[in-house]
MDAnalysis code that builds the backbone (N, CA, C; Angstrom):
import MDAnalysis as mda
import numpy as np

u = mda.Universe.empty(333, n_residues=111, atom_resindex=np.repeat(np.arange(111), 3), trajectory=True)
u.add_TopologyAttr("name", ["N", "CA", "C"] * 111)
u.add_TopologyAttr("resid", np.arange(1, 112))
u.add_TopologyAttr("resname", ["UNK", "UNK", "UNK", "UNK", "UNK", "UNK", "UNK", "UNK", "UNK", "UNK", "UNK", "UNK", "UNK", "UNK", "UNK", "UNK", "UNK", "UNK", "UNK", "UNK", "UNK", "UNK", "UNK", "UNK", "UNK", "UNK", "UNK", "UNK", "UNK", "UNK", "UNK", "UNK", "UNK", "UNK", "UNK", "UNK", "UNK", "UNK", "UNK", "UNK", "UNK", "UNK", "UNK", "UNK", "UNK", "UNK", "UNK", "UNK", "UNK", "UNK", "UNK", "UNK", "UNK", "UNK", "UNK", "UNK", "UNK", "UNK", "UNK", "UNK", "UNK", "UNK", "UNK", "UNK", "UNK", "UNK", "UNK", "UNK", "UNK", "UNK", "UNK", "UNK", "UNK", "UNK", "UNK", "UNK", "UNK", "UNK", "UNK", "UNK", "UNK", "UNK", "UNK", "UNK", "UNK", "UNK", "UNK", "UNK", "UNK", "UNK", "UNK", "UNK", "UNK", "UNK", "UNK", "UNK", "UNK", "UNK", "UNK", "UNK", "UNK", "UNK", "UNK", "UNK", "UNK", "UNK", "UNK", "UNK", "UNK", "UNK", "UNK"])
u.atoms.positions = np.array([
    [10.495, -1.742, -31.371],
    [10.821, -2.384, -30.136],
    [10.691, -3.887, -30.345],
    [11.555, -4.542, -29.752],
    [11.654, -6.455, -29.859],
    [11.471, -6.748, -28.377],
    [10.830, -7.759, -27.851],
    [10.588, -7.807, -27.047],
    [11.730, -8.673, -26.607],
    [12.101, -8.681, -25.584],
    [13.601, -9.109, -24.990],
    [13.402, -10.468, -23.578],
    [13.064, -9.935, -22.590],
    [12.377, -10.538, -21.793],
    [11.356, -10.498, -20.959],
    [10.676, -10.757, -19.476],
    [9.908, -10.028, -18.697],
    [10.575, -10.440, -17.315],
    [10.263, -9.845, -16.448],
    [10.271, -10.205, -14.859],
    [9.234, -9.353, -14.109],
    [8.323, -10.439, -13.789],
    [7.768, -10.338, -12.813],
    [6.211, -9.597, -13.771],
    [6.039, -8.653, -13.767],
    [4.617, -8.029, -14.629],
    [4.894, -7.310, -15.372],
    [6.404, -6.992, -15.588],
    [6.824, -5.742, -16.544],
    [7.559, -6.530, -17.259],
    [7.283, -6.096, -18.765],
    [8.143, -6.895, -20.155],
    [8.882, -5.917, -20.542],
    [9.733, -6.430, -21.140],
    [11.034, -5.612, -21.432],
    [11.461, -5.562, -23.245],
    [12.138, -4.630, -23.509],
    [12.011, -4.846, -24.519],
    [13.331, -3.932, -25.150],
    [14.339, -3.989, -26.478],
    [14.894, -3.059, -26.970],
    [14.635, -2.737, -27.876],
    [15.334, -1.512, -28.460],
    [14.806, -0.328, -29.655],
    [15.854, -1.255, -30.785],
    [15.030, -1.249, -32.006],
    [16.284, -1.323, -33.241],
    [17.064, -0.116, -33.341],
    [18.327, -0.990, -33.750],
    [19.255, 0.395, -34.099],
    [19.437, 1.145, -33.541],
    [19.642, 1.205, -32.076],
    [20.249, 2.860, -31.570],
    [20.867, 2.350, -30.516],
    [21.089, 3.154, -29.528],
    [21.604, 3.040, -28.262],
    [21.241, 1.789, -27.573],
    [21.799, 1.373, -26.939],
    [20.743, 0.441, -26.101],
    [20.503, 0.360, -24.734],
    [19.280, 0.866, -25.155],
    [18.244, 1.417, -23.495],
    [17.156, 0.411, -23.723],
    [17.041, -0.103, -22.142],
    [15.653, -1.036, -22.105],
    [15.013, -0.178, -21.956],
    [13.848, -0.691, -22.200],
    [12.236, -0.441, -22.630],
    [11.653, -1.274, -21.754],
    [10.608, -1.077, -21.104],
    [9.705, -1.539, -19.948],
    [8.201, -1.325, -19.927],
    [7.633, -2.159, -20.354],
    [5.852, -2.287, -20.476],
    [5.367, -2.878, -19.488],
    [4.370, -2.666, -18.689],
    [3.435, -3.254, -17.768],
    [2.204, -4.316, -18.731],
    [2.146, -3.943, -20.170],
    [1.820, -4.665, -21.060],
    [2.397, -5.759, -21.965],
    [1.936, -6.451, -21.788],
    [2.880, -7.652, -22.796],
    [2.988, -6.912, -24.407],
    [4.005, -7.310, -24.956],
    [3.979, -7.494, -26.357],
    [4.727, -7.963, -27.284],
    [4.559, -8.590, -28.462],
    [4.939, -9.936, -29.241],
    [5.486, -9.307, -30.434],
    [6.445, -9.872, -30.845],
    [6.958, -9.059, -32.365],
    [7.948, -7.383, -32.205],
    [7.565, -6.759, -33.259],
    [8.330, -5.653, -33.312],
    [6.766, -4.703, -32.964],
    [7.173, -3.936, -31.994],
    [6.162, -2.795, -31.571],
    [6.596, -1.806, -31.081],
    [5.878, -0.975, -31.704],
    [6.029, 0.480, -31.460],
    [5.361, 0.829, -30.024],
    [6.577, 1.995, -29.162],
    [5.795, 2.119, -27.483],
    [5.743, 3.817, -27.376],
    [5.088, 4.224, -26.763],
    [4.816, 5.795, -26.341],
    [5.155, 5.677, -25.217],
    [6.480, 6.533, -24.991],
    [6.813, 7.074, -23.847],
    [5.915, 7.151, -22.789],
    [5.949, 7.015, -21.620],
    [5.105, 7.550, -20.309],
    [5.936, 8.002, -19.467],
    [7.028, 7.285, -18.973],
    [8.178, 7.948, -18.288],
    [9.447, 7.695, -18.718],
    [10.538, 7.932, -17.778],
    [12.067, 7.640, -18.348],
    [12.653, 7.794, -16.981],
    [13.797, 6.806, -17.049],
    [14.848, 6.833, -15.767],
    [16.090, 7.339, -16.590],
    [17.155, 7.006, -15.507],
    [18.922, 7.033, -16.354],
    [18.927, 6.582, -17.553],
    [18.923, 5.195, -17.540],
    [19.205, 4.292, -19.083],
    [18.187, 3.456, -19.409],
    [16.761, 3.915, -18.552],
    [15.614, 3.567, -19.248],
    [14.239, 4.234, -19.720],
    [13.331, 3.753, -20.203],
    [12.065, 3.960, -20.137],
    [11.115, 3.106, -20.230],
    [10.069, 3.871, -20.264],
    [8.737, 2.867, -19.425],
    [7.670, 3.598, -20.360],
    [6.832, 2.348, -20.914],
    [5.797, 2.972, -22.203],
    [5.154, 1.744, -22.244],
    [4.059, 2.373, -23.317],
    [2.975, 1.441, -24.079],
    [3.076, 1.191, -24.791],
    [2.121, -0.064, -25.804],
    [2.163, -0.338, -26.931],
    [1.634, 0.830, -27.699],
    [2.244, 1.283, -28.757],
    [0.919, 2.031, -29.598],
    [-0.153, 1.481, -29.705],
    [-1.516, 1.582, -29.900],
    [-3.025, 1.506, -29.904],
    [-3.129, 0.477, -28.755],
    [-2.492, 0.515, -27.688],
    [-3.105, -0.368, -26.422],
    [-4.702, 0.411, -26.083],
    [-5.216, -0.795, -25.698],
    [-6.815, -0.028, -25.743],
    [-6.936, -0.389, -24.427],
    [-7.125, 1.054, -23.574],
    [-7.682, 0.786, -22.225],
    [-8.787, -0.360, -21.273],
    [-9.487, -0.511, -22.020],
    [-10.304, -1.620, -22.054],
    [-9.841, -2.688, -21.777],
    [-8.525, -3.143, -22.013],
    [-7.829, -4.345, -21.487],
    [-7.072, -3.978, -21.148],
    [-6.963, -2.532, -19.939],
    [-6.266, -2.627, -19.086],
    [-6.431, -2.451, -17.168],
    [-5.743, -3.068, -16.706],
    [-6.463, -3.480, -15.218],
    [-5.565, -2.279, -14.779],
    [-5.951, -1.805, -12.929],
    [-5.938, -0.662, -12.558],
    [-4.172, -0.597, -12.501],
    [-3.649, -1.471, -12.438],
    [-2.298, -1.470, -12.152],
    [-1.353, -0.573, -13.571],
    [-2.023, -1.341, -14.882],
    [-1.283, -1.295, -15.879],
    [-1.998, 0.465, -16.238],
    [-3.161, 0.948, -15.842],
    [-3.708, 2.552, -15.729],
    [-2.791, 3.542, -15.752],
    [-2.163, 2.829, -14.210],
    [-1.547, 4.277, -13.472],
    [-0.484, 4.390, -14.241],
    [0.061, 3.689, -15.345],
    [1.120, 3.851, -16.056],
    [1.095, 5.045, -16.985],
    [-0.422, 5.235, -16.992],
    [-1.018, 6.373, -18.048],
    [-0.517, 7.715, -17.182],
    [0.167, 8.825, -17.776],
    [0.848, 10.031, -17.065],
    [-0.798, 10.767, -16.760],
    [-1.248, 11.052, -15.606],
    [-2.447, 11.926, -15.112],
    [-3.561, 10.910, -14.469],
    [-2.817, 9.257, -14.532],
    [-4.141, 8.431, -13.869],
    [-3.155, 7.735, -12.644],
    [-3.368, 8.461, -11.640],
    [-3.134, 7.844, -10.219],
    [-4.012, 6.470, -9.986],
    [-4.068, 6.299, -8.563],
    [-4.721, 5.020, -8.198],
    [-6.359, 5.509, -7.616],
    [-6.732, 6.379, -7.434],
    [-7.684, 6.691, -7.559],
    [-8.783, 6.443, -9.213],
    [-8.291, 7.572, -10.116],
    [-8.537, 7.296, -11.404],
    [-9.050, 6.326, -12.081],
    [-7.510, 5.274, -11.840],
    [-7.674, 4.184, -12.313],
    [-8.547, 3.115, -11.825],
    [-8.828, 3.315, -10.724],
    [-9.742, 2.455, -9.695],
    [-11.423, 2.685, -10.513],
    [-11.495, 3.824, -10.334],
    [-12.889, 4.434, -11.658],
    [-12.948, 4.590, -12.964],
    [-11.650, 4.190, -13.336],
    [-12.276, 3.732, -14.735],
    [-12.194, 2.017, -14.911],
    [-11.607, 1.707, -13.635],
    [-12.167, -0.055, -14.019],
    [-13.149, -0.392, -13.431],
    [-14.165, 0.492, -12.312],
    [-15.483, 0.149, -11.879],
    [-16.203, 0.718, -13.089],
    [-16.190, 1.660, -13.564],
    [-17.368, 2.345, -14.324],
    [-17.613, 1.921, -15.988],
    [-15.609, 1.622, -16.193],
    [-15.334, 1.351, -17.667],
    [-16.251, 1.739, -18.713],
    [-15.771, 3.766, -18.678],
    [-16.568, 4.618, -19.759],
    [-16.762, 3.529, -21.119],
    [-17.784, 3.922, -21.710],
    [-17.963, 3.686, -22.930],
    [-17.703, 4.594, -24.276],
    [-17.115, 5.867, -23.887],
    [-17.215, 6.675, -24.589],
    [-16.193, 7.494, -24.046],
    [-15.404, 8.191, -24.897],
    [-14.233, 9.209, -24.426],
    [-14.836, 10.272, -23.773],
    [-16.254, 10.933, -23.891],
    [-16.997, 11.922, -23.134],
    [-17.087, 11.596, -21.397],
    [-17.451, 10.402, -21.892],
    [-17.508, 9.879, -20.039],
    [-16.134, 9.748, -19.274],
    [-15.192, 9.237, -20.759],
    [-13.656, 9.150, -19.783],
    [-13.261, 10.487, -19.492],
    [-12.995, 11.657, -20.052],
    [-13.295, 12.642, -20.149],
    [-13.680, 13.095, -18.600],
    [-14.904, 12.869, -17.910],
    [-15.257, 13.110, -16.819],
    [-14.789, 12.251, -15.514],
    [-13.989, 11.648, -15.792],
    [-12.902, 10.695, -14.964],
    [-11.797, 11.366, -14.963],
    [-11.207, 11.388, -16.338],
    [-10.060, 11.681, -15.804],
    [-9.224, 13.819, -16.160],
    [-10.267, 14.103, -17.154],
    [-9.789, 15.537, -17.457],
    [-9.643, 15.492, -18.586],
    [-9.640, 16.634, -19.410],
    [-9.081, 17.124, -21.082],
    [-8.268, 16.918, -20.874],
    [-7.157, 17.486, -20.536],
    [-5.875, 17.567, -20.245],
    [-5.278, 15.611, -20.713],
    [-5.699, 14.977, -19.653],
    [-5.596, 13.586, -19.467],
    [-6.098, 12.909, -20.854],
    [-7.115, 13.526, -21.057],
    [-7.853, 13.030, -22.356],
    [-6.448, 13.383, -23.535],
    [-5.998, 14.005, -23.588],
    [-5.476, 14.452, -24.720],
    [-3.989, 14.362, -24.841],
    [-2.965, 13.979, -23.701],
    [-2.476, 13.186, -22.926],
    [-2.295, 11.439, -24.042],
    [-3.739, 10.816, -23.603],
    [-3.607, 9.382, -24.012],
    [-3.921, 9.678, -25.384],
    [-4.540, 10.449, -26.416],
    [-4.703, 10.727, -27.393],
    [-3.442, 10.640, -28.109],
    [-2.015, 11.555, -27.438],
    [-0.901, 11.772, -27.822],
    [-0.249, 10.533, -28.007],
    [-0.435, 9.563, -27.188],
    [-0.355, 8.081, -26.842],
    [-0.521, 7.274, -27.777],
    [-1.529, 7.297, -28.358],
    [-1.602, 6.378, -28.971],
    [-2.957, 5.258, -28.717],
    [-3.482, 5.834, -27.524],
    [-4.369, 4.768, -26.802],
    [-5.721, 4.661, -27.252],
    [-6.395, 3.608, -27.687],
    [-7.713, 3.173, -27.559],
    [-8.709, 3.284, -27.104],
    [-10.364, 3.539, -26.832],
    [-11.382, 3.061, -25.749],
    [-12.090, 2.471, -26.998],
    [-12.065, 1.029, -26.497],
    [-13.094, 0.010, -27.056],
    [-12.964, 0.158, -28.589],
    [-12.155, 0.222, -28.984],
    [-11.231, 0.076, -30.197],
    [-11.338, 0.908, -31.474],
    [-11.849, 2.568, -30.791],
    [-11.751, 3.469, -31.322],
    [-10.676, 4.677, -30.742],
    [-9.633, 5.401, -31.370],
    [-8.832, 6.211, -31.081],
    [-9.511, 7.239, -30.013],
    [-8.827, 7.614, -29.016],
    [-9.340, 8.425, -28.249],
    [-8.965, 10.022, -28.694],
])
C-alpha cells in the first residue's frame, strides 16, 4: 500500500499492481505498508497497518477493530490492558484472535 492522500482522519492509500481500489486507514501511514482488512465497501476497503499496536490507538481508531464497538473501545482506553489475558477479558477469544489474525500489537508484543 502507498499512501495517496488523507481527508479529514482517514488516510488513504493504493495497492501496487492491481486493480485500483482505495484503501482507507483511520491510522496514518508513511511509505509502502502492508494493511489487514477490517471491512470493505463497492470499490473500497478499510484496514490497518500490519503490527499497528493498540496502545496507540484512541477509542475512535478501536472500533475499526471487527468485535470492538464503542463500548469496548471506551474500556480498553480507560483500563489499557497490559497483557493480552486482561484484553482478553474486555473484549473475548473470539476478538482476541480476530486482532491476532490482524496483525495487531499490545505494547509491542504480537497478540
Amino acid at each position: 500500500m502507498i499512501p495517496a492522500f488523507n481527508e479529514g482522519q482517514i488516510f488513504f492509500g493504493r495497492p501496487l499492481g492491481t486493480y485500483p481500489i482505495l484503501v482507507g486507514s483511520p491510522v496514518s501511514f508513511k511509505g509502502k505498508t502492508d494493511i489487514a482488512v477490517t471491512d470493505h465497501g463497492m470499490r473500497s476497503i478499510t484496514g490497518l497497518p500490519l503490527g499497528t499496536d493498540i496502545d496507540s490507538l484512541g477509542e475512535r481508531e478501536l472500533r475499526y477493530i471487527p468485535g470492538i464497538g464503542r463500548d469496548r473501545a471506551r474500556t480498553i482506553v480507560f483500563k489499557r490492558p497490559s497483557g493480552t489475558g486482561e484484553l482478553a477479558e474486555i473484549v473475548g477469544s473470539d476478538t482476541i484472535k480476530t486482532m491476532s489474525k490482524l496483525g495487531l500489537k499490545l505494547g509491542g508484543k504480537d497478540i
